[in-house]
C-alpha positions in Angstrom: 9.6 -9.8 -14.8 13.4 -8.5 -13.9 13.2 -7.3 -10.2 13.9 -3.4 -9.5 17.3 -4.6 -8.3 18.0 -6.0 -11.4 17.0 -2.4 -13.2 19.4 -0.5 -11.4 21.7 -2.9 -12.3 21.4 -2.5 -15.5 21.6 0.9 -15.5 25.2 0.6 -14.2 26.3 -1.7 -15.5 24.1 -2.3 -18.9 22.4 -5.7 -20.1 24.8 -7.9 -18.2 24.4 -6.7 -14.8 20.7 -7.6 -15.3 21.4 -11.1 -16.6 23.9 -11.8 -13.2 21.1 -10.2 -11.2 18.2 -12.8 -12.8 21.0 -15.8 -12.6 20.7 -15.3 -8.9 16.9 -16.5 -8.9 16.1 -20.2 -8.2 14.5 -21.8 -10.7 12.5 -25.0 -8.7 10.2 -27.7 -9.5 8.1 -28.4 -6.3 6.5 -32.0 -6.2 3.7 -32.8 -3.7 0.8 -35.4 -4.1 -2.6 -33.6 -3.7 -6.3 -35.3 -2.5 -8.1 -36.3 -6.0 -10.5 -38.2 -4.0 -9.5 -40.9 -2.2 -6.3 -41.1 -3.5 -3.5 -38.9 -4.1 -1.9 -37.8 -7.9 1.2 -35.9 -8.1 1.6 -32.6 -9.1 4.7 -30.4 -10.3 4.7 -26.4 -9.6 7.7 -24.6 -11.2 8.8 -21.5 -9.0 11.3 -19.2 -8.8 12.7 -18.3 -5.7 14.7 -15.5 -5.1 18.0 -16.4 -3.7 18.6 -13.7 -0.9 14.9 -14.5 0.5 15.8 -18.0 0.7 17.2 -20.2 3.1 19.1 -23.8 3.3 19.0 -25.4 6.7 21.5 -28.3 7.1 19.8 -30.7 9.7 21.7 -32.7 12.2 24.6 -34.1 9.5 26.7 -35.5 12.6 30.0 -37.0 12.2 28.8 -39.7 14.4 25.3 -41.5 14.9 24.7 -44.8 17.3 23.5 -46.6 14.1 26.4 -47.7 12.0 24.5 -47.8 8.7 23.0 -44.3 9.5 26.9 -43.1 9.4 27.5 -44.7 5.9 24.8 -43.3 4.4 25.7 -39.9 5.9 29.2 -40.6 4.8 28.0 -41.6 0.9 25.2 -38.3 0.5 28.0 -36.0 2.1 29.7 -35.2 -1.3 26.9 -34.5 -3.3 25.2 -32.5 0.1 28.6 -29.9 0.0 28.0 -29.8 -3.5 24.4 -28.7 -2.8 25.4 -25.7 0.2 28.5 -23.9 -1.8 26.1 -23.5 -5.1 23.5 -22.3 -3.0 26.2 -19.9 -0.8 27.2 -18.8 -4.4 23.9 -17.8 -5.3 23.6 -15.6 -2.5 21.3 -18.2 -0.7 21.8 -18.2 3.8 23.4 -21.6 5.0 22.2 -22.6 8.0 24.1 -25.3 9.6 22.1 -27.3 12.4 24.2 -29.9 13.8 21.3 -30.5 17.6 23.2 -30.8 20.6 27.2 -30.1 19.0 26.8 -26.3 19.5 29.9 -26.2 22.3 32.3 -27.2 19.4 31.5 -24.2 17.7 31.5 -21.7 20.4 34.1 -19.9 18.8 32.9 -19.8 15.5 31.7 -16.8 13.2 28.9 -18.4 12.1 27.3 -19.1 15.6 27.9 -15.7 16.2 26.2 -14.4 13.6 23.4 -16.6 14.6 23.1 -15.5 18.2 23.5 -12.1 17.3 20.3 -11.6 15.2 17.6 -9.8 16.1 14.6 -10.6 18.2 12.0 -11.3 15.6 8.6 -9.4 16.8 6.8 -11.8 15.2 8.1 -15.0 17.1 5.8 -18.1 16.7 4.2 -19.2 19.7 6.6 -23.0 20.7 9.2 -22.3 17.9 11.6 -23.7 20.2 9.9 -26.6 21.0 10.1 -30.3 18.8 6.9 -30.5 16.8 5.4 -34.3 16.1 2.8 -33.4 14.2 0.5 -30.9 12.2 -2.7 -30.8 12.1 -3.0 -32.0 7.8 -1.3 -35.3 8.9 -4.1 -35.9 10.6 -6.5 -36.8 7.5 -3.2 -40.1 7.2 -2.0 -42.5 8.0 1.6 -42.5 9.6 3.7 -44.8 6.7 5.8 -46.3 9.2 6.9 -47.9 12.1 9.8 -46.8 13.9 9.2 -47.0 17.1 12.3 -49.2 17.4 14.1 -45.9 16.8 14.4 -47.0 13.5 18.3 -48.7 13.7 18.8 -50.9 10.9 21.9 -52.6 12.2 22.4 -56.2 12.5 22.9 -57.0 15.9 26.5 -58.0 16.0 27.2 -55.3 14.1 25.8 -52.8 16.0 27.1 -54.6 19.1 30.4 -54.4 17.6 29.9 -50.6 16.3 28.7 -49.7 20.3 31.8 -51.0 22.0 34.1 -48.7 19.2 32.5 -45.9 20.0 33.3 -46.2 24.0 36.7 -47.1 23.2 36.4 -43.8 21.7 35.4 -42.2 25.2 32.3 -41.6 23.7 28.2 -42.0 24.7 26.9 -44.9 21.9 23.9 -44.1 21.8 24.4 -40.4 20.8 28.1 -40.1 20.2 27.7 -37.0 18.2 30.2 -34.2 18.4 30.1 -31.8 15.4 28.4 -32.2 12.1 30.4 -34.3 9.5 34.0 -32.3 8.5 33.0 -33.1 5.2 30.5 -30.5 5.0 32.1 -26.4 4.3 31.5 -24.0 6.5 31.6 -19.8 5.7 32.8 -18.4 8.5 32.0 -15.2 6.9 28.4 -15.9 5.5 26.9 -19.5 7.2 25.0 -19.7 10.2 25.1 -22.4 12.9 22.3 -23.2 15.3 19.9 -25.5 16.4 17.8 -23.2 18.3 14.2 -22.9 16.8 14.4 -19.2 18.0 18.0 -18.6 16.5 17.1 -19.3 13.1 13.4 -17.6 12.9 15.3 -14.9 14.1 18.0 -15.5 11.4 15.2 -15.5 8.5 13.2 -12.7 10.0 15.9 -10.1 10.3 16.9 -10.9 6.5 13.0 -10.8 4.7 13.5 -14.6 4.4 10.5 -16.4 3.2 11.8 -19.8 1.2 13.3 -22.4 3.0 14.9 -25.3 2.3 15.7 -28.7 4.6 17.5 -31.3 3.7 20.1 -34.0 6.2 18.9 -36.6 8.3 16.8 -37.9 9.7 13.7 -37.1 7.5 11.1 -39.2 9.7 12.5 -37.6 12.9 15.3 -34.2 12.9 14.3 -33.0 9.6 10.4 -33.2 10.2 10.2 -32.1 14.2 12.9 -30.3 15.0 11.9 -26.6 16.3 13.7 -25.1 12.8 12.4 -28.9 10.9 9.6 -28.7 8.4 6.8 -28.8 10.5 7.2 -25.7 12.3 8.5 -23.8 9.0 5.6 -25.1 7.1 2.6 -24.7 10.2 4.0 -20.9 10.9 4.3 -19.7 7.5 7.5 -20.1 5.6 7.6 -21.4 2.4 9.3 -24.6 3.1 10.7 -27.8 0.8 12.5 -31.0 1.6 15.2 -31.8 -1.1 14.3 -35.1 -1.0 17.5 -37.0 -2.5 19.6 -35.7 0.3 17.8 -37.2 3.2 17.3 -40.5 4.6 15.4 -41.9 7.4 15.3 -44.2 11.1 13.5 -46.9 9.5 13.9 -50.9 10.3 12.9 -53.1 7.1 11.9 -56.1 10.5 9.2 -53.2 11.5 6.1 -52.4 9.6 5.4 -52.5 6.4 8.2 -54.5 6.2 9.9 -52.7 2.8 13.8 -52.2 2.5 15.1 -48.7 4.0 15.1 -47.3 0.7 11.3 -47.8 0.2 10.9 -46.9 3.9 12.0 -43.1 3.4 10.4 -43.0 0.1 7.2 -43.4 1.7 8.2 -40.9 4.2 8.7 -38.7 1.8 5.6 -39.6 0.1 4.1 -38.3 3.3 5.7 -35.1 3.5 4.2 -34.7 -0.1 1.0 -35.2 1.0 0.6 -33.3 4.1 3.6 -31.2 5.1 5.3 -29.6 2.4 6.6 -29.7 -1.5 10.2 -31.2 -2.3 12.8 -30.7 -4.7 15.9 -32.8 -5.6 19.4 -32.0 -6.2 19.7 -31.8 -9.7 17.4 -28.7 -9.8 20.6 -26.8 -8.5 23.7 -28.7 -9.8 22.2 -30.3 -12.7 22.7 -34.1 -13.4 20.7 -36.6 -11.8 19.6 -36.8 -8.5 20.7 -38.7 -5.8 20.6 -41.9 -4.9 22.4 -44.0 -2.6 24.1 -47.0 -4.2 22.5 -49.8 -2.0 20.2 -50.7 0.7 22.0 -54.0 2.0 19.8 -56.2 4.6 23.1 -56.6 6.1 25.9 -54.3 7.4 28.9 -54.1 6.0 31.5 -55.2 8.5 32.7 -53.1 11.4 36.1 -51.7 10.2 39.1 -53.2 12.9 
């Protein structure tokens, strides 16, 4: 059905006004992996979202990260990622950019402007600026990982070697972050920036904005429990999705279950599937295949000199 938007567009404009209006709508696949039992079987929805009710919220893309192979992946997704936010921005979707604790660099900026400046929300959830490790449907599993090592995948010397950079640098190693990656656009005159739980509900409530849509790092931490991650979205009504191709994890293949990174975030993921929220991939909005990230070595790469 064309919405009444679309009508009036037509009216004005004839057929083709309609056909921009309806080229504005999403058109999604949502994957999640539902109870048959006592196992799970995968199951695909196809939605359609409509653009200005929807949301993309960029988590915590830092330039920098105290794990050195956490800062090549960012580095390699980053392309395909800005590829991702101006399509959406096109479409008429709201770019949220959430880069935690970087906020001073962009004091300045339009965009956190327009975030500060929205509206109380009457309808603010109860801890919506607090972290959130859990929802209650998680309970019913069984957590698919370990990373209580804080998930660094370095080898030692490496990461030895990657530490005493970063203080050359004048620069805290183990959270050297100071913006989120150039590499990612931002709209001065139509993105957000926050990474205030409170900010953004107020951001989507001001605007009608039902659909969400996460994607960044890391998916096992930032993108799950962060006041704006999936958990609260998902436990306080929004219609949230992780795009799961542009995301990776804190996992350490020497922790439990002992898998390579790669299979570490896929069962993440599979997680999320199961008892948080739907995802997506990339190619559902630039076409293609999705992403994937050419290697998971057992070794880093060399510390450049």
């Amino acid at each position: 059905m064309i919405p009444l938007q679309c009508l009036r567009a037509a009216v004005m404009f004839g057929l083709a006004g309609a056909s921009m209006c309806a080229a504005a709508d999403l058109s999604l696949h949502l994957q999640q992996r539902v109870a048959a039992g006592e196992s799970f079987k995968l199951a695909a929805t196809p939605e359609r979202w409509e653009a200005q009710k929807t949301a993309l919220i960029v988590c915590d893309m830092w330039d920098l990260h105290d794990c050195y192979n956490a800062v090549q992946r960012v580095n390699e997704m980053t392309p395909r990622m800005n590829e991702v936010v101006g399509a959406l921005r096109g479409k008429g979707v709201l770019v949220i950019h959430a880069p935690s604790s970087c906020m001073k660099f962009y004091d300045a900026h339009p965009a956190r402007a327009r975030a500060q400046a929205a509206p109380k929300a009457a309808n603010l959830p109860v801890g919506i600026g607090d972290w959130c490790k859990q929802i209650p449907a998680e309970e019913k599993g069984k957590y698919p990982i370990d990373q209580s090592d804080g998930g660094e995948d370095d080898e030692p010397q490496v990461h030895a070697r990657w530490a005493d950079e970063l203080k050359a640098r004048g620069l805290n190693p183990r959270a050297p972050w100071t913006r989120q990656t150039a590499g990612l656009t931002i709209d001065g005159g139509r993105d957000a920036i926050s990474d205030s739980g409170v900010e953004i509900w107020n951001l989507l409530e001001s605007r009608g904005i039902r659909n969400v849509i996460l994607l960044g790092v890391h998916v096992n931490m930032c993108v799950s429990g962060r006041p704006f991650g999936l958990r609260q979205m998902a436990k306080n009504g929004k219609h949230v999705v992780l795009m799961r191709d542009l995301t990776d994890s804190m996992y350490n293949p020497a922790r439990w279950p002992h898998v390579d990174h790669i299979a570490g975030t896929a069962l993440y993921i599979e997680h999320v599937e199961k008892y948080i929220c739907p995802t997506i991939t990339s190619d559902q909005i630039l076409g293609g295949k999705p992403f994937a990230f050419r290697t998971a070595p057992a070794a880093a790469p060399a510390v450049r000199p």
